[in-house]
PDB file with SEQRES, HELIX, SHEET and CRYST1 records, atoms N, CA, C and O in Angstrom:
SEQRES   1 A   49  UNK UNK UNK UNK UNK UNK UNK UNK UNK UNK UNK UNK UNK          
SEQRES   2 A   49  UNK UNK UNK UNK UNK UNK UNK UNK UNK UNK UNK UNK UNK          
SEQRES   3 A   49  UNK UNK UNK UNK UNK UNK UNK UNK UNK UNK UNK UNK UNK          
SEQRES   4 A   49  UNK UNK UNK UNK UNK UNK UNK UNK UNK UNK                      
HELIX    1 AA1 UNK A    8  UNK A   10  5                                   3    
HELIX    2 AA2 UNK A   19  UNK A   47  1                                  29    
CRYST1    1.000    1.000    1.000  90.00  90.00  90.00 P 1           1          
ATOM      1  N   UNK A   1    -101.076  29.130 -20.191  1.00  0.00           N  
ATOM      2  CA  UNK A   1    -100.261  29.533 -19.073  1.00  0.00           C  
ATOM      3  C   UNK A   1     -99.776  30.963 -19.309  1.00  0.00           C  
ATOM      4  O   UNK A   1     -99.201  31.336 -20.332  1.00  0.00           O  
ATOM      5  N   UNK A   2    -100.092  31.777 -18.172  1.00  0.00           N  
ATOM      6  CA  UNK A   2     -99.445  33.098 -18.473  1.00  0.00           C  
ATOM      7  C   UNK A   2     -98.280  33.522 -17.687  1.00  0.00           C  
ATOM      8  O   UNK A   2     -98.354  33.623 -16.462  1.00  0.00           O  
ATOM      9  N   UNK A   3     -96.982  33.827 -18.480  1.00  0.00           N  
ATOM     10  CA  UNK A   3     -95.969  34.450 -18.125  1.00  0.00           C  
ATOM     11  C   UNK A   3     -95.542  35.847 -17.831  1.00  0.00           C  
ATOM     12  O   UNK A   3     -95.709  36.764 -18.635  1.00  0.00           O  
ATOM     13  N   UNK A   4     -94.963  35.994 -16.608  1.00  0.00           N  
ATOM     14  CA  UNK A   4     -94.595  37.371 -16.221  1.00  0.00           C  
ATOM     15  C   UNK A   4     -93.169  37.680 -16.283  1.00  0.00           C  
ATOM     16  O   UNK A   4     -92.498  37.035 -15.478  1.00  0.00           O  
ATOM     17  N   UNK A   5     -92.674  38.312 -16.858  1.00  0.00           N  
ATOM     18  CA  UNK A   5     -90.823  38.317 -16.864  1.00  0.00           C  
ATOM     19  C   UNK A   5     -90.527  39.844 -16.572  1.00  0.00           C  
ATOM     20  O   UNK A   5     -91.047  40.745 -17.231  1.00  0.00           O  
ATOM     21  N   UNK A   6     -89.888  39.998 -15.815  1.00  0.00           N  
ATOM     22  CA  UNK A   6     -89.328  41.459 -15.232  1.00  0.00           C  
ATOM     23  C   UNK A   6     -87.923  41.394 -15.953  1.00  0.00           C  
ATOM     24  O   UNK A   6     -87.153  40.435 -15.904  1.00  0.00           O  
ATOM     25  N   UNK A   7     -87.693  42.762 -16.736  1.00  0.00           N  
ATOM     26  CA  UNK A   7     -86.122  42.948 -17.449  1.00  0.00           C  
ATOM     27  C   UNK A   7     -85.778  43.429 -15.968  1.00  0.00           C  
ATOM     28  O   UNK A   7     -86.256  44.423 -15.421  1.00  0.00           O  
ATOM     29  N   UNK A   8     -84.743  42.426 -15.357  1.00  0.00           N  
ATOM     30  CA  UNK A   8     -83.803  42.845 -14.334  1.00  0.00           C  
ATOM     31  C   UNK A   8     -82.996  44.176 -14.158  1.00  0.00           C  
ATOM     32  O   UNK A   8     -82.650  44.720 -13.110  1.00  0.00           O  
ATOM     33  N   UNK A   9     -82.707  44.705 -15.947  1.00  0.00           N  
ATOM     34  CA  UNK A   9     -82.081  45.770 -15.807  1.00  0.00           C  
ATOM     35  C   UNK A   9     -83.238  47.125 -15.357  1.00  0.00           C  
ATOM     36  O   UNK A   9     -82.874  48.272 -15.616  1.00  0.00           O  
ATOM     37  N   UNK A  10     -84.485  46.919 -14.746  1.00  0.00           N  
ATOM     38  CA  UNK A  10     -84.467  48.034 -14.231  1.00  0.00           C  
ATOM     39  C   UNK A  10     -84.222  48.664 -12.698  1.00  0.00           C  
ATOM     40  O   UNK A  10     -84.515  49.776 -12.260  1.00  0.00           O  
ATOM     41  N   UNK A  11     -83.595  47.562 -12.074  1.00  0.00           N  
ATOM     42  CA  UNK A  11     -83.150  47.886 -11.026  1.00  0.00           C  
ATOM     43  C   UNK A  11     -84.546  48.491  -9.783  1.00  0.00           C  
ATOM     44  O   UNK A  11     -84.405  49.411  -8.978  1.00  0.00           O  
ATOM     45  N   UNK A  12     -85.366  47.941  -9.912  1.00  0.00           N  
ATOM     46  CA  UNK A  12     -86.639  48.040  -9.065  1.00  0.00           C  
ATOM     47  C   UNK A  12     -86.321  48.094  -7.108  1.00  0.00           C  
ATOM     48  O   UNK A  12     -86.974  48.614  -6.203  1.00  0.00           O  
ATOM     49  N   UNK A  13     -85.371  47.506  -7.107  1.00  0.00           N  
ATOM     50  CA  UNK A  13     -85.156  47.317  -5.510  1.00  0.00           C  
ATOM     51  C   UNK A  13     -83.583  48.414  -5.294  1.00  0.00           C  
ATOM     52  O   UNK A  13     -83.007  48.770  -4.267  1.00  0.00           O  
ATOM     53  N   UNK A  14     -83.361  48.624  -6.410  1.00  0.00           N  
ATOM     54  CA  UNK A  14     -82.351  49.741  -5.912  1.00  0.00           C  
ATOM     55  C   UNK A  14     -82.828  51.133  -4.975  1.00  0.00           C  
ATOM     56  O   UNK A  14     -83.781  51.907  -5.057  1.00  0.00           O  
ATOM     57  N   UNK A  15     -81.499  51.005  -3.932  1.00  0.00           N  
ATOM     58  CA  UNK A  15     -82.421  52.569  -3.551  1.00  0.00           C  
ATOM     59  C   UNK A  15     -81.807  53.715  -3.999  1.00  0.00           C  
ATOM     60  O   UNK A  15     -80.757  53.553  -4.621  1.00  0.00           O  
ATOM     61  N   UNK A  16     -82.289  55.049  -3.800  1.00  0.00           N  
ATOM     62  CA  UNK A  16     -81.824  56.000  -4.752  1.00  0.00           C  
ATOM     63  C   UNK A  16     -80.903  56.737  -3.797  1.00  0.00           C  
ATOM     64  O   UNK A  16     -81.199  57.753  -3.168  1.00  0.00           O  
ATOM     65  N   UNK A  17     -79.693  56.060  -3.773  1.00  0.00           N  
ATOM     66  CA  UNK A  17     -78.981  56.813  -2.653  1.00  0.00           C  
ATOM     67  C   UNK A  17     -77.045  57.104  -3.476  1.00  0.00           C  
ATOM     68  O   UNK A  17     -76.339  56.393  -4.191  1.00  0.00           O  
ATOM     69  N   UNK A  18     -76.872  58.406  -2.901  1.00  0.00           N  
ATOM     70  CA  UNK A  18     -75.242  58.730  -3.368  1.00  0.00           C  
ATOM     71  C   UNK A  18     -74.084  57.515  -2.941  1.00  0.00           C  
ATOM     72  O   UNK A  18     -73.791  57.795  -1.779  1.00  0.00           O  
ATOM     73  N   UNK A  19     -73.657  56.854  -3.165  1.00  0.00           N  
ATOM     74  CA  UNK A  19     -72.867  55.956  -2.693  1.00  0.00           C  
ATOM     75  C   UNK A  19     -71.616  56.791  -1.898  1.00  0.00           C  
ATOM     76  O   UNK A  19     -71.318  56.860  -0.705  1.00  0.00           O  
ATOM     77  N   UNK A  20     -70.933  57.486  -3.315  1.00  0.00           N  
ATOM     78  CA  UNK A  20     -69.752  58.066  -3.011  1.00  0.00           C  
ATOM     79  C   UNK A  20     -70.216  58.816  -1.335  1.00  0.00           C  
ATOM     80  O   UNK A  20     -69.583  58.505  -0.326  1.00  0.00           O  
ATOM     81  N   UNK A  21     -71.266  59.702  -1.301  1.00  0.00           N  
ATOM     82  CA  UNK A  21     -71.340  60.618  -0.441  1.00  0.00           C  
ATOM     83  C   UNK A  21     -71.544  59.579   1.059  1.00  0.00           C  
ATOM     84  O   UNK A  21     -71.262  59.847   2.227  1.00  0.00           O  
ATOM     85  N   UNK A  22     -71.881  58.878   0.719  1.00  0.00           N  
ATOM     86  CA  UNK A  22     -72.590  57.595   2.020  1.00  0.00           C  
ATOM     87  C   UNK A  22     -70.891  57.179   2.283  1.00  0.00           C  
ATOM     88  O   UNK A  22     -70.629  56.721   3.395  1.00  0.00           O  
ATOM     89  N   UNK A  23     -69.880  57.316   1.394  1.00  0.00           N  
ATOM     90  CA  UNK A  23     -68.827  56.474   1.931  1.00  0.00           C  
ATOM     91  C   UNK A  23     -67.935  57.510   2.290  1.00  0.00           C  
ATOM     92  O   UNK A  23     -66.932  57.128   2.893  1.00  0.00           O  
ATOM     93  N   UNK A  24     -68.051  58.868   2.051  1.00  0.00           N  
ATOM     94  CA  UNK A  24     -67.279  60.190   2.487  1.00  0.00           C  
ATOM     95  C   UNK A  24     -67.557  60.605   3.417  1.00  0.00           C  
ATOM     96  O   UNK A  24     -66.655  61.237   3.967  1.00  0.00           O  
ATOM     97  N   UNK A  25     -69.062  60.521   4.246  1.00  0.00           N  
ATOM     98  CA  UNK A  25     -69.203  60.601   5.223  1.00  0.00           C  
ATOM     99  C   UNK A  25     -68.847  60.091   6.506  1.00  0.00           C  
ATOM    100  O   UNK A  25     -68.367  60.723   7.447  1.00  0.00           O  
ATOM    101  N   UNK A  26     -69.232  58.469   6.421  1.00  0.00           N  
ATOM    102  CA  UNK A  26     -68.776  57.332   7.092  1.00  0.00           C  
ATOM    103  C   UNK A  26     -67.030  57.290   7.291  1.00  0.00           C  
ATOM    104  O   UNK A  26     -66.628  56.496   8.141  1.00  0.00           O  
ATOM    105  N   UNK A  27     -66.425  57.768   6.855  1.00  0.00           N  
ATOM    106  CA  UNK A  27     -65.039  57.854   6.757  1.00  0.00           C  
ATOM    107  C   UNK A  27     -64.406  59.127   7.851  1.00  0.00           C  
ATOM    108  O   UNK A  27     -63.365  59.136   8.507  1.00  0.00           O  
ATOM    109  N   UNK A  28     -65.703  60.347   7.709  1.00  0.00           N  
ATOM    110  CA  UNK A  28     -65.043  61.556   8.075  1.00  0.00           C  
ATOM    111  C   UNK A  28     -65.871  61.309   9.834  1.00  0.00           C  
ATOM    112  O   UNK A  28     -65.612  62.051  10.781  1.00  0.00           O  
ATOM    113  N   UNK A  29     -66.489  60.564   9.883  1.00  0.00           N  
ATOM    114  CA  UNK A  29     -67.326  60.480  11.191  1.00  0.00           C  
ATOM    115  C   UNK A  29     -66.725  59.523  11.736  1.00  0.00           C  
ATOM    116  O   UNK A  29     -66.525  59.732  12.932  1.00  0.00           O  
ATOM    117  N   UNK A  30     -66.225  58.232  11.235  1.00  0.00           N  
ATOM    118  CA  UNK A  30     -64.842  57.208  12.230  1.00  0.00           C  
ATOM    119  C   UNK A  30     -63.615  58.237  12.024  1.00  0.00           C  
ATOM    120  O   UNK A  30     -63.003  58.268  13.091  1.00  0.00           O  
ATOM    121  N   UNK A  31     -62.981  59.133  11.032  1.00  0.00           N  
ATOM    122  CA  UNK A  31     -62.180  59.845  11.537  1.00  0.00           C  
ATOM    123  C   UNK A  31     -61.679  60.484  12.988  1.00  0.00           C  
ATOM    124  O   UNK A  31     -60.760  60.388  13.801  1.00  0.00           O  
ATOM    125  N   UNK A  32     -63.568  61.577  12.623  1.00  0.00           N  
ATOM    126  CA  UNK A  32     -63.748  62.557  13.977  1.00  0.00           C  
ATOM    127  C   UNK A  32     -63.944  61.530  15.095  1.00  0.00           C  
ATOM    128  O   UNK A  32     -63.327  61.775  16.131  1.00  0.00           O  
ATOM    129  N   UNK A  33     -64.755  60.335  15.064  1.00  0.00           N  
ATOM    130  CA  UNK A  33     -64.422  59.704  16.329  1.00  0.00           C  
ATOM    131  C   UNK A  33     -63.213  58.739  17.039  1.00  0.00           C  
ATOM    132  O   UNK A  33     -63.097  58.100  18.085  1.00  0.00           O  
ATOM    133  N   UNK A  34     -62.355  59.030  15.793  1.00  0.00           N  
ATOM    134  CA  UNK A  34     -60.915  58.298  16.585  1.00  0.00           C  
ATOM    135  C   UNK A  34     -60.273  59.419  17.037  1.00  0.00           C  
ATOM    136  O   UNK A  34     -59.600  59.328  18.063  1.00  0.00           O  
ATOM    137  N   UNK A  35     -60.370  60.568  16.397  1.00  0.00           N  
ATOM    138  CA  UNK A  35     -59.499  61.656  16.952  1.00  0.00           C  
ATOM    139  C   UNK A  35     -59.971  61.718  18.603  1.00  0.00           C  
ATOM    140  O   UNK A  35     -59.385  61.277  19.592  1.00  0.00           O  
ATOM    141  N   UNK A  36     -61.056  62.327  18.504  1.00  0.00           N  
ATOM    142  CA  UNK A  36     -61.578  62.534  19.665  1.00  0.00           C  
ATOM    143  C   UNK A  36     -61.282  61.501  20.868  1.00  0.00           C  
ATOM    144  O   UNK A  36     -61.433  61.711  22.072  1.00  0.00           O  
ATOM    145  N   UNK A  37     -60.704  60.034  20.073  1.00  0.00           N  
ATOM    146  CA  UNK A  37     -60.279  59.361  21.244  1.00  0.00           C  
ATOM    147  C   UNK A  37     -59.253  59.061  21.539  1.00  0.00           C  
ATOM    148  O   UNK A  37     -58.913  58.439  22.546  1.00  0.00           O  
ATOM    149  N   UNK A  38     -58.479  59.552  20.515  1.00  0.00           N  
ATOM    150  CA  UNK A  38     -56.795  59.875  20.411  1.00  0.00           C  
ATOM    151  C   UNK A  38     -56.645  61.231  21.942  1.00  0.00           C  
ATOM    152  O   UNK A  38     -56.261  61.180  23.111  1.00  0.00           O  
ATOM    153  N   UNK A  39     -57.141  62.180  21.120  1.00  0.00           N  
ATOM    154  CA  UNK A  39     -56.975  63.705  22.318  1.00  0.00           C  
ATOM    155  C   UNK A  39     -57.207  63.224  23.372  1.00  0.00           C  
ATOM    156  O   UNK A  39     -56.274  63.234  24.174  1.00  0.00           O  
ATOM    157  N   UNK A  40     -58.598  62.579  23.832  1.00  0.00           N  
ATOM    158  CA  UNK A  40     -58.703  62.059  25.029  1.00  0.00           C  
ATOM    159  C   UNK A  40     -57.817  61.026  25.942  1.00  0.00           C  
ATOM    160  O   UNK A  40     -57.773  61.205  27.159  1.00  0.00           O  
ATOM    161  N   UNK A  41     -57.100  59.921  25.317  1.00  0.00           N  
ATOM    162  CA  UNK A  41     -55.871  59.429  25.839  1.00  0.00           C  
ATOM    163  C   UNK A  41     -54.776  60.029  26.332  1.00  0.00           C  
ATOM    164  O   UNK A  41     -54.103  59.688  27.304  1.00  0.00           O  
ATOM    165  N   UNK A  42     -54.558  61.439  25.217  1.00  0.00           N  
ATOM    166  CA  UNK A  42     -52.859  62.281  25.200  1.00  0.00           C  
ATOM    167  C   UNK A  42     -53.795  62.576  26.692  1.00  0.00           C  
ATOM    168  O   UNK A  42     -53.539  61.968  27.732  1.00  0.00           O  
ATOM    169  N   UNK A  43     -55.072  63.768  26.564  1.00  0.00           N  
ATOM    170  CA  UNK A  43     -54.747  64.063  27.905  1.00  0.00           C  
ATOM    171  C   UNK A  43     -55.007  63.364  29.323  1.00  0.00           C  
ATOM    172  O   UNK A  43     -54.459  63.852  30.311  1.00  0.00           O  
ATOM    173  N   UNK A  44     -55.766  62.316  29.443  1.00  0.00           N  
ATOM    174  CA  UNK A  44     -55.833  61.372  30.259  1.00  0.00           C  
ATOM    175  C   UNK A  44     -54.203  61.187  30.730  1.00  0.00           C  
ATOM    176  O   UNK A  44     -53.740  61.572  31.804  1.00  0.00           O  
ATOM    177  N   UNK A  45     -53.394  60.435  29.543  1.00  0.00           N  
ATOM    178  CA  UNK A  45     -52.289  60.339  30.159  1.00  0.00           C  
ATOM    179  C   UNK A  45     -51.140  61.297  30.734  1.00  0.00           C  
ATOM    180  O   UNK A  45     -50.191  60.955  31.439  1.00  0.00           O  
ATOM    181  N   UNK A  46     -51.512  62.815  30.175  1.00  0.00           N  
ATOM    182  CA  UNK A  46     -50.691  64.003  30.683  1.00  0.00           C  
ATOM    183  C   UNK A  46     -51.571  64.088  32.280  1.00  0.00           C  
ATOM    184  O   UNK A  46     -50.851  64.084  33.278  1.00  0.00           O  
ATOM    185  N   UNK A  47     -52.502  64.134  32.404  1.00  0.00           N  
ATOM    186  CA  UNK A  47     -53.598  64.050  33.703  1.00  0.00           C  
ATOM    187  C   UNK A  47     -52.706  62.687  34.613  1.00  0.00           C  
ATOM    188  O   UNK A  47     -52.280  62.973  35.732  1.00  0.00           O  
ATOM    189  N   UNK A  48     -52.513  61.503  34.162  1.00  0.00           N  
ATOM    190  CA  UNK A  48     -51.876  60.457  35.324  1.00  0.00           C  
ATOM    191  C   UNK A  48     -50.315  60.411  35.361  1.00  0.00           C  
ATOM    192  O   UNK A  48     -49.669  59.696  36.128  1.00  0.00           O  
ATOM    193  N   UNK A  49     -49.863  61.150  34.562  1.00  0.00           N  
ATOM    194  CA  UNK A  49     -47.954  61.166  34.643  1.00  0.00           C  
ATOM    195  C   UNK A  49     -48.087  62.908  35.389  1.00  0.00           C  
ATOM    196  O   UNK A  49     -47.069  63.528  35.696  1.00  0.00           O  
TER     197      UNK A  49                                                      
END                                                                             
């Protein structure tokens, strides 16, 4: 019987991606899109008062 054993530690299905930068981004892009929907309320509501 022949056996095949993969050392798990080489991480074969990892992808090669920045984490930190993937989560600094995602942060600064729901930022910019709440602002943008913040401003848009103030003036909506300066526009109906």
């Amino acid at each position: 019987m022949k056996a095949s054993t993969v050392d798990p530690r080489e991480h074969v299905n990892e992808e090669p991606r920045n984490d930190f930068s993937d989560t600094f981004m995602g942060f600064n892009v729901m930022f910019g899109f709440m602002a943008v929907v913040f401003f848009g309320m103030v003036i909506i509501k300066f526009i109906i008062s």
